[in-house]
N, CA, C and O atoms as a Tripos MOL2 file, in Angstrom:
@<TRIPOS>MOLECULE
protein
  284   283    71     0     0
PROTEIN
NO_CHARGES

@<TRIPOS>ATOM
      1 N          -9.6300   17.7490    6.2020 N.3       1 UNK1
      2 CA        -10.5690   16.8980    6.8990 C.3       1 UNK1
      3 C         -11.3880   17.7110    7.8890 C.2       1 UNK1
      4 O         -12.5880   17.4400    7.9270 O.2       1 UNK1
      5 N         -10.8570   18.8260    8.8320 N.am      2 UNK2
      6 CA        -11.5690   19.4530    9.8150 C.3       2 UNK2
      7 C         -12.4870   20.1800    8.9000 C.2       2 UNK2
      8 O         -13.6700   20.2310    9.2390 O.2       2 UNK2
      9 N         -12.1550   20.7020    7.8860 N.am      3 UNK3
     10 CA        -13.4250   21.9080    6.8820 C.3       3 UNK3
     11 C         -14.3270   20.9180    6.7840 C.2       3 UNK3
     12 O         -15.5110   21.2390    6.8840 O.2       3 UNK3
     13 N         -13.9660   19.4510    6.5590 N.am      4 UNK4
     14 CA        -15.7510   19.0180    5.8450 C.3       4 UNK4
     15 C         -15.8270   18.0430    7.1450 C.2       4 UNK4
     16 O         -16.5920   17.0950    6.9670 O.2       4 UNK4
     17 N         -15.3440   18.0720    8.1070 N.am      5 UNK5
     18 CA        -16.3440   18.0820    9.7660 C.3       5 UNK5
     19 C         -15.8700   16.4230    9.5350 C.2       5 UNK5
     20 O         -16.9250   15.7930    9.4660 O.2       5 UNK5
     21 N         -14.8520   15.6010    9.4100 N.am      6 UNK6
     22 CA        -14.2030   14.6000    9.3620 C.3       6 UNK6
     23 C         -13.3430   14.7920   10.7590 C.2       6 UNK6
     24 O         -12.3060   15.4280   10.9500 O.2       6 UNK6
     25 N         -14.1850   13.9740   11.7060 N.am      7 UNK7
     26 CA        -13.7890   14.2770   13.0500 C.3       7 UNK7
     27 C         -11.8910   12.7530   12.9500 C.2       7 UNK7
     28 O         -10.7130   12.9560   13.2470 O.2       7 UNK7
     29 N         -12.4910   11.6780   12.4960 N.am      8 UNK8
     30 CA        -10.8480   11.3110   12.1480 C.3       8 UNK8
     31 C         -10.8130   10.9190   10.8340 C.2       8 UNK8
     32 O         -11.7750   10.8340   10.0700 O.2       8 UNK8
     33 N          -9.6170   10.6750   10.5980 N.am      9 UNK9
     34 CA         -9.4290   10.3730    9.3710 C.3       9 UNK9
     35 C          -7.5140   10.3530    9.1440 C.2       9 UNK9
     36 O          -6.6850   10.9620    9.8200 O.2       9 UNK9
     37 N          -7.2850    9.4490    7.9830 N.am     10 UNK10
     38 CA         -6.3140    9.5390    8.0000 C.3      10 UNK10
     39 C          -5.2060    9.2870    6.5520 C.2      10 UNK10
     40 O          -5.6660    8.5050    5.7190 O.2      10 UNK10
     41 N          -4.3210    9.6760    6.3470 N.am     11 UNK11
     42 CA         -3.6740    9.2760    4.5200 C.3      11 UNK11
     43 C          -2.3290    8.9610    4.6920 C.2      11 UNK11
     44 O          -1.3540    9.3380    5.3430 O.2      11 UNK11
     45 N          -2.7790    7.7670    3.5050 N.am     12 UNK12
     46 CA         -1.9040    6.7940    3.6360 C.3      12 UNK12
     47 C          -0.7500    7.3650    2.5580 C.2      12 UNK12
     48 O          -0.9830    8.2990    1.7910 O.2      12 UNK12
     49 N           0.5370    6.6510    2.6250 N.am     13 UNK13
     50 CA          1.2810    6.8590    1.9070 C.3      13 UNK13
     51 C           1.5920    5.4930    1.3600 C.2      13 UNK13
     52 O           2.2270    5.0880    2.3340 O.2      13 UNK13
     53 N           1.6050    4.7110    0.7040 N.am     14 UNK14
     54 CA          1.8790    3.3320    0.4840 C.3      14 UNK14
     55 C           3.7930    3.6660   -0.4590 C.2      14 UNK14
     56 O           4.1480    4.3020   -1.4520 O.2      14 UNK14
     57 N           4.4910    2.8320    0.5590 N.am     15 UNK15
     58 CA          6.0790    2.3210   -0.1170 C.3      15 UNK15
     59 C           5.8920    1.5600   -0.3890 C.2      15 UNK15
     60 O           5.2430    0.8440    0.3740 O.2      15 UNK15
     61 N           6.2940    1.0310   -1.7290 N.am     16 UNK16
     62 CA          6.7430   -0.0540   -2.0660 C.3      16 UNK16
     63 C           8.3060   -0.5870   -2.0030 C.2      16 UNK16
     64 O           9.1060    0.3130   -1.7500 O.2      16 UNK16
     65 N           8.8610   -1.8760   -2.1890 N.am     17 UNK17
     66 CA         10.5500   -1.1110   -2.4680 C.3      17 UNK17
     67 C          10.1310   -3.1110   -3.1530 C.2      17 UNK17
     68 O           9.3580   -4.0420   -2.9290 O.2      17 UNK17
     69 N          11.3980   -2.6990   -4.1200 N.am     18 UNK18
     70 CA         11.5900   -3.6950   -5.2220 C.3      18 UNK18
     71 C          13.0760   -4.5970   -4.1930 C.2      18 UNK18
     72 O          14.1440   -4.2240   -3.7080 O.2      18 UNK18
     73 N          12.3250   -5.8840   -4.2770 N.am     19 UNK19
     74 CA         13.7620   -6.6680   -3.8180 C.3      19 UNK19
     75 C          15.0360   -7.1510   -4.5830 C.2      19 UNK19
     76 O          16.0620   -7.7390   -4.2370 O.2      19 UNK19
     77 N          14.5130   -6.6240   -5.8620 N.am     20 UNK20
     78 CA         16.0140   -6.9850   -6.7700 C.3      20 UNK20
     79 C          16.2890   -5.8380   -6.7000 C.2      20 UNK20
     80 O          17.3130   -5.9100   -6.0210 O.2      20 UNK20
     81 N          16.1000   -4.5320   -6.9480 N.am     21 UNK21
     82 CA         17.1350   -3.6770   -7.1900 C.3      21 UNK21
     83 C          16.9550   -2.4050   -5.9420 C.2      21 UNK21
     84 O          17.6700   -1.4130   -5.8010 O.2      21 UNK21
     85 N          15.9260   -2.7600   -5.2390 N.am     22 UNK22
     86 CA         15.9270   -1.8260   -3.8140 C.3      22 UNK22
     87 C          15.5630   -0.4560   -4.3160 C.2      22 UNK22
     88 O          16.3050    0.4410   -3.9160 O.2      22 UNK22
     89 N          14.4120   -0.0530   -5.2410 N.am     23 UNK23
     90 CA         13.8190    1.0220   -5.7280 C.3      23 UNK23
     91 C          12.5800    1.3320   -4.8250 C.2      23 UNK23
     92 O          11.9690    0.2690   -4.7150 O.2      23 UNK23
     93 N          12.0070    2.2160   -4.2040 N.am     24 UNK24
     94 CA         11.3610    2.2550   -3.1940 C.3      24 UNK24
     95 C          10.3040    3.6130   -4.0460 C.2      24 UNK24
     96 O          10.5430    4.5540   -4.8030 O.2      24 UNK24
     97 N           9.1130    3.0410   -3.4080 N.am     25 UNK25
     98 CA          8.0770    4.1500   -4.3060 C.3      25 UNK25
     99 C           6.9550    3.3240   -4.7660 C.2      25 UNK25
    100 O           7.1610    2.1110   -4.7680 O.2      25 UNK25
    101 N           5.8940    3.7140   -5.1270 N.am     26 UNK26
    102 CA          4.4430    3.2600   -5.1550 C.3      26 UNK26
    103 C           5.0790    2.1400   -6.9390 C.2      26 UNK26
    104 O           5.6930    2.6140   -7.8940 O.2      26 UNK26
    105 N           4.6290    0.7230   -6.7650 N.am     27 UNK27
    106 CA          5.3010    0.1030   -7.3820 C.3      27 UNK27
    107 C           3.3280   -0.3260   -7.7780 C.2      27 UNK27
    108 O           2.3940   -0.2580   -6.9790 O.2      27 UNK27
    109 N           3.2800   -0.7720   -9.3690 N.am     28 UNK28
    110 CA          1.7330   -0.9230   -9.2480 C.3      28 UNK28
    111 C           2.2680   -3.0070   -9.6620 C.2      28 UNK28
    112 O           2.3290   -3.8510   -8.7680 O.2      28 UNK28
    113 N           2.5060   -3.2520  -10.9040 N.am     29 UNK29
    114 CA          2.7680   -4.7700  -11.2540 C.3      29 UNK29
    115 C           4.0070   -5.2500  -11.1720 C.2      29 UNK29
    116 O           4.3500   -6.3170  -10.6640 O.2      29 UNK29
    117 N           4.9120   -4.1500  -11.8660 N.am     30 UNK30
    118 CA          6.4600   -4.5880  -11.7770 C.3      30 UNK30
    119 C           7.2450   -3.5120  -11.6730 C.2      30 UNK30
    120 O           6.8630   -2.5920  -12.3960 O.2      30 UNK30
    121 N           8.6540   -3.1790  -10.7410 N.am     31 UNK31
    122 CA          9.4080   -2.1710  -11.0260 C.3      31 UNK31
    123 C           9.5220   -2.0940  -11.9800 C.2      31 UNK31
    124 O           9.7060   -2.8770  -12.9120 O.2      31 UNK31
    125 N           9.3620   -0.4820  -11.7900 N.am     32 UNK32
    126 CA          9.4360    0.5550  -12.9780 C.3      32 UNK32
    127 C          11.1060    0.8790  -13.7830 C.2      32 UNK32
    128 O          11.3080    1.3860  -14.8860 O.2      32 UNK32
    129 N          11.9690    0.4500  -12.9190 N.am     33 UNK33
    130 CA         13.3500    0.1580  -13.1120 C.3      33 UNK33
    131 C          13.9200   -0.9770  -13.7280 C.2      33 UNK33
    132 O          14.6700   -0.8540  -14.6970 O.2      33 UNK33
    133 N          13.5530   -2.3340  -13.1260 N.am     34 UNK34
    134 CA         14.3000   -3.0630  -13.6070 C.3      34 UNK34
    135 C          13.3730   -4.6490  -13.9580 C.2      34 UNK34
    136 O          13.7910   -5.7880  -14.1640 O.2      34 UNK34
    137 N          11.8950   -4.0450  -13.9020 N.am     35 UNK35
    138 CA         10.6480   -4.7730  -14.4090 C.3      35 UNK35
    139 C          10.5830   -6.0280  -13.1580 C.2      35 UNK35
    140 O           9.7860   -6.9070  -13.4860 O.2      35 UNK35
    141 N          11.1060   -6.2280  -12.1020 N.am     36 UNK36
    142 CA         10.8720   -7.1050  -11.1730 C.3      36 UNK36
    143 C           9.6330   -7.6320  -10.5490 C.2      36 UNK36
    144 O           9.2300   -6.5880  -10.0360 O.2      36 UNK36
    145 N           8.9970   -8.2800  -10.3240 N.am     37 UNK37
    146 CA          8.0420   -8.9190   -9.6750 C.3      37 UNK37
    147 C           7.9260   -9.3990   -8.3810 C.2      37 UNK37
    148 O           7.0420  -10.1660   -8.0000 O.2      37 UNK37
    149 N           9.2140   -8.7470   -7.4170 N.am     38 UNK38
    150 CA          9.3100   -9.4080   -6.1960 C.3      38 UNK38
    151 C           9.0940   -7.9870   -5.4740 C.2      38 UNK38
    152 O           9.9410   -7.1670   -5.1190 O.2      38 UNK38
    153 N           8.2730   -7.9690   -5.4120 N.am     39 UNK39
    154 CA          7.9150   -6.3410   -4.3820 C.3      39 UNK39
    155 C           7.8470   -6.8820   -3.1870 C.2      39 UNK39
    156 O           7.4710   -8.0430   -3.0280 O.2      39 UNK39
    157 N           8.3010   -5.8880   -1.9510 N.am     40 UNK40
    158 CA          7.4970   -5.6130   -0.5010 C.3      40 UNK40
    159 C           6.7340   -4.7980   -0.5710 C.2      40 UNK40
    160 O           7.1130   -3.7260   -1.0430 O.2      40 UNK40
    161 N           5.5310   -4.9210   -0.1980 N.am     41 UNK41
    162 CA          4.3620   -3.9270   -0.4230 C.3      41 UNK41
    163 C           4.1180   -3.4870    0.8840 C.2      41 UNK41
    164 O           3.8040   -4.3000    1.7540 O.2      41 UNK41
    165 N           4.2520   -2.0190    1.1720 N.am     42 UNK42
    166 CA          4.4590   -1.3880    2.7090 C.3      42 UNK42
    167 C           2.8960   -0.5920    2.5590 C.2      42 UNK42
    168 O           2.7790    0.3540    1.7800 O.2      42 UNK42
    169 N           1.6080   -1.1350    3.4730 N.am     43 UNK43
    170 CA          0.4580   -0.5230    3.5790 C.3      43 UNK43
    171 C          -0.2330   -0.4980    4.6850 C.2      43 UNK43
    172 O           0.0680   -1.4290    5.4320 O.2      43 UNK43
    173 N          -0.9570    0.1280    5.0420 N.am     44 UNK44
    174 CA         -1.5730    0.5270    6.7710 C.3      44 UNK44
    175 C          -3.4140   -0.1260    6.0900 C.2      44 UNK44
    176 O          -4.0960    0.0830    5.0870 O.2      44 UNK44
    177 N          -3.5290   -0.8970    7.2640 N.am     45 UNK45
    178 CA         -4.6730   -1.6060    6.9190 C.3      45 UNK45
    179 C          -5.5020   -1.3200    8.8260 C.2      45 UNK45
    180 O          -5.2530   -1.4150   10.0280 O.2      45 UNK45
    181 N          -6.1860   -1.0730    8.1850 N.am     46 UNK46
    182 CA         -7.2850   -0.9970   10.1560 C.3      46 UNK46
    183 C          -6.7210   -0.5660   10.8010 C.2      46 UNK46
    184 O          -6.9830   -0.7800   11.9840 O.2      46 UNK46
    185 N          -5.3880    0.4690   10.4070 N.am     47 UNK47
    186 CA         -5.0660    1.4240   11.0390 C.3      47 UNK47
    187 C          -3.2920    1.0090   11.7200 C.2      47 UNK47
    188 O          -2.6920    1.6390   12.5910 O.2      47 UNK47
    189 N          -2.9160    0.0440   11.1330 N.am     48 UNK48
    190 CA         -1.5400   -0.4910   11.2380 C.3      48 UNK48
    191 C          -1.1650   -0.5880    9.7800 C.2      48 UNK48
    192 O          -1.8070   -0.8660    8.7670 O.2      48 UNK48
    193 N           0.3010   -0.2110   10.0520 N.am     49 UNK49
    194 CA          1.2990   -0.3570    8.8700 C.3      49 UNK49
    195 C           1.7630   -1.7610    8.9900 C.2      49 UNK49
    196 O           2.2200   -2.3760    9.9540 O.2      49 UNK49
    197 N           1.5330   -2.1040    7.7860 N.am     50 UNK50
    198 CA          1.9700   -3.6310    7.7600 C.3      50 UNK50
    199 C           2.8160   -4.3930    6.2740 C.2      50 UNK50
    200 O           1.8130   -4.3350    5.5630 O.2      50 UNK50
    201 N           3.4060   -4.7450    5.7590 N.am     51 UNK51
    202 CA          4.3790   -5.1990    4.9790 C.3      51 UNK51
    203 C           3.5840   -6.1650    4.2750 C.2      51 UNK51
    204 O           2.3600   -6.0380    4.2770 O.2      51 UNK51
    205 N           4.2570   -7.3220    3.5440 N.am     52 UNK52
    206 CA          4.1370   -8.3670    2.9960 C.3      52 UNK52
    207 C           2.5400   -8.6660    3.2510 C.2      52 UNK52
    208 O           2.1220   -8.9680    4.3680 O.2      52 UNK52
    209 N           1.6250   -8.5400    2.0040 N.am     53 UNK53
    210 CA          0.1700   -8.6090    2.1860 C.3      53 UNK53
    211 C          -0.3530  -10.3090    2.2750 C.2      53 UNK53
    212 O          -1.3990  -10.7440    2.7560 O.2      53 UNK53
    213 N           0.6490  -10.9710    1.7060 N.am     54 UNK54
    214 CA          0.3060  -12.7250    1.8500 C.3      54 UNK54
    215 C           0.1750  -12.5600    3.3110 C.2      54 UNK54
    216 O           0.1210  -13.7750    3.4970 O.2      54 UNK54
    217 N           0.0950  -12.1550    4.3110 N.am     55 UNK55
    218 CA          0.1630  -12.6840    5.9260 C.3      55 UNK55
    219 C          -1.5630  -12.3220    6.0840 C.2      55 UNK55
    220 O          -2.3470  -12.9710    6.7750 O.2      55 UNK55
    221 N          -1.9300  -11.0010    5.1700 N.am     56 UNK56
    222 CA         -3.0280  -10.9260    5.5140 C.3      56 UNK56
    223 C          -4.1070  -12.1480    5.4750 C.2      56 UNK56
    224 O          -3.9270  -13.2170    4.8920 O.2      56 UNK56
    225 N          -5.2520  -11.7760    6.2080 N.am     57 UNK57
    226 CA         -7.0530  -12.5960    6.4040 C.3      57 UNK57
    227 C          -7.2740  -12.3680    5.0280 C.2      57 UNK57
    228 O          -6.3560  -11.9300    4.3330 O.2      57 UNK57
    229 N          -8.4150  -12.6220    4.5440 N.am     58 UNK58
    230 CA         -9.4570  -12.7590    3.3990 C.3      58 UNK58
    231 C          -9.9590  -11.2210    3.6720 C.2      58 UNK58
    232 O          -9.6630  -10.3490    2.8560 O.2      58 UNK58
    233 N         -10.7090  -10.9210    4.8150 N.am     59 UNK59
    234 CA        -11.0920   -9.4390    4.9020 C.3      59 UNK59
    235 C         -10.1560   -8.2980    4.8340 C.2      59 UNK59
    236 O         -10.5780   -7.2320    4.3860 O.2      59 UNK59
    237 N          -8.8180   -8.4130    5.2670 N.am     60 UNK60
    238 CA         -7.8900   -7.6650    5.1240 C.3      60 UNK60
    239 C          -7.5630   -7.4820    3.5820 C.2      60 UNK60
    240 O          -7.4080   -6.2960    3.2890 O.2      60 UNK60
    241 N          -7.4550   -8.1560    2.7810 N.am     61 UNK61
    242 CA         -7.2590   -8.2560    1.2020 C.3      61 UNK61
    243 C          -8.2920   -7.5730    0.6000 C.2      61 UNK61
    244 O          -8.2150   -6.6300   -0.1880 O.2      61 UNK61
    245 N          -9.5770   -8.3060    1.1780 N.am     62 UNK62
    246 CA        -10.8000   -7.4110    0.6270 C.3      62 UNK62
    247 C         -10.5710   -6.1250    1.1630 C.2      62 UNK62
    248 O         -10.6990   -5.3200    0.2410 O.2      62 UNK62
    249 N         -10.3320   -5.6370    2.0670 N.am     63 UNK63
    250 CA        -10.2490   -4.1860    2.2820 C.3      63 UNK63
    251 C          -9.8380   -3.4900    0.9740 C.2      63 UNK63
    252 O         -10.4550   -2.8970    0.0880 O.2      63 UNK63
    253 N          -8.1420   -3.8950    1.2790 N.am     64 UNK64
    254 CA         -6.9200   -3.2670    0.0860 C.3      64 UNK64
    255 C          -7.3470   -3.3690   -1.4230 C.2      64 UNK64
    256 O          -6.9350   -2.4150   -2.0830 O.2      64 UNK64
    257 N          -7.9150   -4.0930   -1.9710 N.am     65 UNK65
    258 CA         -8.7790   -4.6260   -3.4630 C.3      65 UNK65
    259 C          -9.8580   -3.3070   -3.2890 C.2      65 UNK65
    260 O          -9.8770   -2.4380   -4.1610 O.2      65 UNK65
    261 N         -10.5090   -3.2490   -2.4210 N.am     66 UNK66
    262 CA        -11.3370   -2.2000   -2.4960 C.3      66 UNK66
    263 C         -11.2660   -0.4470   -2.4090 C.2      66 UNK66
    264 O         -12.1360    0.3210   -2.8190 O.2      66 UNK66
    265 N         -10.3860   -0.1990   -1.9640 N.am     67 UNK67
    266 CA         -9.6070    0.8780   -1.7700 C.3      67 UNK67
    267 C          -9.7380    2.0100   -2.7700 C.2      67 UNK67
    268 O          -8.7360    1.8260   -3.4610 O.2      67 UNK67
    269 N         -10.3630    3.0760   -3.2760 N.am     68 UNK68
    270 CA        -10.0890    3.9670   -3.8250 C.3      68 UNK68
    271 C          -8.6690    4.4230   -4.3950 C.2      68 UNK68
    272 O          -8.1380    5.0300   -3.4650 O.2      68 UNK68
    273 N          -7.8930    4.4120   -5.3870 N.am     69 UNK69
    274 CA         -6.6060    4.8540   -5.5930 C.3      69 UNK69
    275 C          -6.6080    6.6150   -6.0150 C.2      69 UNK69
    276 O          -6.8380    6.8260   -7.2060 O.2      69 UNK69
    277 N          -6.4130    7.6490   -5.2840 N.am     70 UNK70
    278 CA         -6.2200    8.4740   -6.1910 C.3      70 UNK70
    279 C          -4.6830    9.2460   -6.5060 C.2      70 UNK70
    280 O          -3.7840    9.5640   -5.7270 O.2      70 UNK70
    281 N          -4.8030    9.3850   -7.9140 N.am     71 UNK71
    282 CA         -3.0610    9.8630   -7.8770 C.3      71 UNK71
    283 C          -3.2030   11.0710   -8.2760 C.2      71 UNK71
    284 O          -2.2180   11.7990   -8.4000 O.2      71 UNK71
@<TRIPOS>BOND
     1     1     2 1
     2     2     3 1
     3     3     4 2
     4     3     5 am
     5     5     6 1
     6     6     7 1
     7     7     8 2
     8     7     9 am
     9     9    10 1
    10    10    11 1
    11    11    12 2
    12    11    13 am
    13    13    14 1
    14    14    15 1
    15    15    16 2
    16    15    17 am
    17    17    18 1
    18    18    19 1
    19    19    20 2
    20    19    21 am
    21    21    22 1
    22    22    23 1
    23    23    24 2
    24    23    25 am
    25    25    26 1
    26    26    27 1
    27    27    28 2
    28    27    29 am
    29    29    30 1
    30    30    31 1
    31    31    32 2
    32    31    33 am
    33    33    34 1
    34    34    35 1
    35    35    36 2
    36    35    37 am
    37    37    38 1
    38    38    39 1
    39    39    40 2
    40    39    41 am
    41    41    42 1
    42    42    43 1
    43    43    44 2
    44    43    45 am
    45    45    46 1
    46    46    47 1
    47    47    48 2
    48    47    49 am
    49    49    50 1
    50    50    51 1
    51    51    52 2
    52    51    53 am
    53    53    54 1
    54    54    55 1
    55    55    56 2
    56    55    57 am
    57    57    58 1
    58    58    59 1
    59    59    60 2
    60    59    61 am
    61    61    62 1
    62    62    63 1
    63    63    64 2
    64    63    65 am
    65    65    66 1
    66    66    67 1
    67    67    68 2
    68    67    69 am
    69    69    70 1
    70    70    71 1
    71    71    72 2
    72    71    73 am
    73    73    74 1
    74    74    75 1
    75    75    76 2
    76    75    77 am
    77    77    78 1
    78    78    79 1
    79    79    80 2
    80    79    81 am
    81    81    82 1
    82    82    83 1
    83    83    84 2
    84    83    85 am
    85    85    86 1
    86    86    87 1
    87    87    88 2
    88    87    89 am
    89    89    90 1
    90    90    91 1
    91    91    92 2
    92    91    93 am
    93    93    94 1
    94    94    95 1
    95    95    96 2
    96    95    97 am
    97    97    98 1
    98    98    99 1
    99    99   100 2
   100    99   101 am
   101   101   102 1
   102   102   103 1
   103   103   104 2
   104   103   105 am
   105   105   106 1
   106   106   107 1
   107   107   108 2
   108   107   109 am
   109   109   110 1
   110   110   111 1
   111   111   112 2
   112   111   113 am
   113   113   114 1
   114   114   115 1
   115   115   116 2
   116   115   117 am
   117   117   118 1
   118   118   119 1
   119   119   120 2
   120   119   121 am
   121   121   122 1
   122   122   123 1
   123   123   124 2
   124   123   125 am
   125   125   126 1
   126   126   127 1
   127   127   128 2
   128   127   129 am
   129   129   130 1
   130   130   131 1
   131   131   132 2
   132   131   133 am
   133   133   134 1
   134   134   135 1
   135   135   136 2
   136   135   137 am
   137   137   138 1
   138   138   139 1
   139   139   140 2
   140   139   141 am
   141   141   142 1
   142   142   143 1
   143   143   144 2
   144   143   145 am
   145   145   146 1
   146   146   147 1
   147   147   148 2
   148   147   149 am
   149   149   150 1
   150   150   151 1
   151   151   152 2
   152   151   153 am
   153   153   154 1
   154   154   155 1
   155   155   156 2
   156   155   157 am
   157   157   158 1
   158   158   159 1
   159   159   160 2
   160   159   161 am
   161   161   162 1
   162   162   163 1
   163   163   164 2
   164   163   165 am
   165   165   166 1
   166   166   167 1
   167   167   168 2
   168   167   169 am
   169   169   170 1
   170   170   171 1
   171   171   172 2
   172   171   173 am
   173   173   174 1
   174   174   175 1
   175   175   176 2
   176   175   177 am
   177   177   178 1
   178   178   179 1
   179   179   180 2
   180   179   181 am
   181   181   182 1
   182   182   183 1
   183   183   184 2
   184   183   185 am
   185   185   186 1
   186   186   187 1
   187   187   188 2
   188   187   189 am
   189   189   190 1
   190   190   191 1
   191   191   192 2
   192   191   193 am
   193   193   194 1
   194   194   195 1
   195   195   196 2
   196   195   197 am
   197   197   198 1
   198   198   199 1
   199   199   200 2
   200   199   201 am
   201   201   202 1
   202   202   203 1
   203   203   204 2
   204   203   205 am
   205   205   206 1
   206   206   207 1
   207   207   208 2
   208   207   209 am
   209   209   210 1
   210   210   211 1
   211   211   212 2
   212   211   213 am
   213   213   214 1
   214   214   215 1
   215   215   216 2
   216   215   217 am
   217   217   218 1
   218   218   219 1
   219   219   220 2
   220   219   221 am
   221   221   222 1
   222   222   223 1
   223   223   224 2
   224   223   225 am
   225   225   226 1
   226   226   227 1
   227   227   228 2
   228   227   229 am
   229   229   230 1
   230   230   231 1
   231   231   232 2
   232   231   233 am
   233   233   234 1
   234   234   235 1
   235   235   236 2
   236   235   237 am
   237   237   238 1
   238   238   239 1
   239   239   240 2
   240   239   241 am
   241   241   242 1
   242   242   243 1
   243   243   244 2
   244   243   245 am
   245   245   246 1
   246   246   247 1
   247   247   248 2
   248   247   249 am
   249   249   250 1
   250   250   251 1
   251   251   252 2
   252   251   253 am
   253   253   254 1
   254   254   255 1
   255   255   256 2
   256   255   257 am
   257   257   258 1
   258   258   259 1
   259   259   260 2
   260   259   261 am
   261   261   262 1
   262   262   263 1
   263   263   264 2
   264   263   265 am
   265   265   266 1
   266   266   267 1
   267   267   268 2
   268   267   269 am
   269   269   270 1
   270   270   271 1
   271   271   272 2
   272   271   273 am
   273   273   274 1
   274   274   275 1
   275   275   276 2
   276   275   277 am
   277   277   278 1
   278   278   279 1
   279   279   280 2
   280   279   281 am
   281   281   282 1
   282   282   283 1
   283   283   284 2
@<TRIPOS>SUBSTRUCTURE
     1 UNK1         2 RESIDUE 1 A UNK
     2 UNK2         6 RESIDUE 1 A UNK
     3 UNK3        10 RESIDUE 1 A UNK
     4 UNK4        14 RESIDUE 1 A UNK
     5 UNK5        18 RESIDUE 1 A UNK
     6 UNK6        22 RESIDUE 1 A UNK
     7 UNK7        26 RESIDUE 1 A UNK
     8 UNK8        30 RESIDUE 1 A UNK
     9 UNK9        34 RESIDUE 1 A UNK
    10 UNK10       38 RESIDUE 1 A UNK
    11 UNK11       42 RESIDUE 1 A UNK
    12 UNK12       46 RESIDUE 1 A UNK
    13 UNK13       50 RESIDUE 1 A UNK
    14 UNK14       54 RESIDUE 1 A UNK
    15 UNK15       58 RESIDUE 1 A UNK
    16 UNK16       62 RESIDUE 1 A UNK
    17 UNK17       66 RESIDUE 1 A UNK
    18 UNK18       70 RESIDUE 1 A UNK
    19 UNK19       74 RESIDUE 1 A UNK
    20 UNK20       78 RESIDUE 1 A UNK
    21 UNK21       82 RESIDUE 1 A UNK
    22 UNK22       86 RESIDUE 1 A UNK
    23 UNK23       90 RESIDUE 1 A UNK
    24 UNK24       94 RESIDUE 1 A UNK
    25 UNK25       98 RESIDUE 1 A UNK
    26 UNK26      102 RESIDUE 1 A UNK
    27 UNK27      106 RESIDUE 1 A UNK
    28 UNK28      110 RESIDUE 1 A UNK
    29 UNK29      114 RESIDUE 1 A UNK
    30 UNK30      118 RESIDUE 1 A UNK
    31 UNK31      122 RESIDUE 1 A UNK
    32 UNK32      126 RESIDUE 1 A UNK
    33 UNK33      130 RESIDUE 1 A UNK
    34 UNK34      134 RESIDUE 1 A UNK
    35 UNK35      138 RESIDUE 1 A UNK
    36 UNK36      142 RESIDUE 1 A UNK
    37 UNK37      146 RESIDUE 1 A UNK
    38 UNK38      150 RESIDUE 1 A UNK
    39 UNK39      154 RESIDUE 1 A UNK
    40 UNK40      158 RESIDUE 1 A UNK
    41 UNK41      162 RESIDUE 1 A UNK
    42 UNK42      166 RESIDUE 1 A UNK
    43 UNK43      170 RESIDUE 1 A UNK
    44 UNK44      174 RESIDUE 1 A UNK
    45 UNK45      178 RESIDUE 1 A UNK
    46 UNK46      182 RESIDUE 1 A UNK
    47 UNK47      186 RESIDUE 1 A UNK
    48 UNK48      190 RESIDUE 1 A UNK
    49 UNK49      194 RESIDUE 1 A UNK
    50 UNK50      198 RESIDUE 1 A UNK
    51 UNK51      202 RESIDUE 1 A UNK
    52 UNK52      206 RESIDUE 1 A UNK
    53 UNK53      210 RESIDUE 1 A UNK
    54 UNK54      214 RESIDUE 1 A UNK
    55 UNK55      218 RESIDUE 1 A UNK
    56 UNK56      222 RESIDUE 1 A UNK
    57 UNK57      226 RESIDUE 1 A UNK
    58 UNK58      230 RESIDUE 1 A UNK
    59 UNK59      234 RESIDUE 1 A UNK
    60 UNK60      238 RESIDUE 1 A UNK
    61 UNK61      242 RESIDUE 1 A UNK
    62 UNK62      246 RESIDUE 1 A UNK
    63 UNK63      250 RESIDUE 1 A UNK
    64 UNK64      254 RESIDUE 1 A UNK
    65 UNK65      258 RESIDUE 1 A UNK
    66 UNK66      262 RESIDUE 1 A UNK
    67 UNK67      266 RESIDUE 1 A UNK
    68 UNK68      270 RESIDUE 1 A UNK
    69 UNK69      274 RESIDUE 1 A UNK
    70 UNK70      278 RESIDUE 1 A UNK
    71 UNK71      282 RESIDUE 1 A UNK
């Protein structure tokens, strides 16, 4: 970030962790383990780490939907 003059900036790490079998790691539709659908989704939004994305606003969602993914 300092080489290309990115005075802040910051990278995220997104956890996921699966509530049936407690597998923790970037989870995209369903654990990759045991195919579950009940994720906690652990992500930093406006600059807070924050859990469970149902609590979010409408703009907060739109943020995360918009988001660049790179792997």
């Amino acid at each position: 970030m300092n080489d290309e003059g990115i005075g802040y900036g910051s990278i995220n790490h997104p956890v996921d962790t699966c509530n049936q079998c407690g597998y923790k790691g970037v989870i995209y539709d369903k654990c990759p383990v045991c195919q579950s659908e009940n994720i906690l989704r652990m992500r930093r939004i406006t600059g807070y780490l924050t859990g469970d994305l149902s609590t979010w606003n409408s703009a907060k969602r739109a943020e995360e939907q918009d988001r660049v993914k790179h792997g």
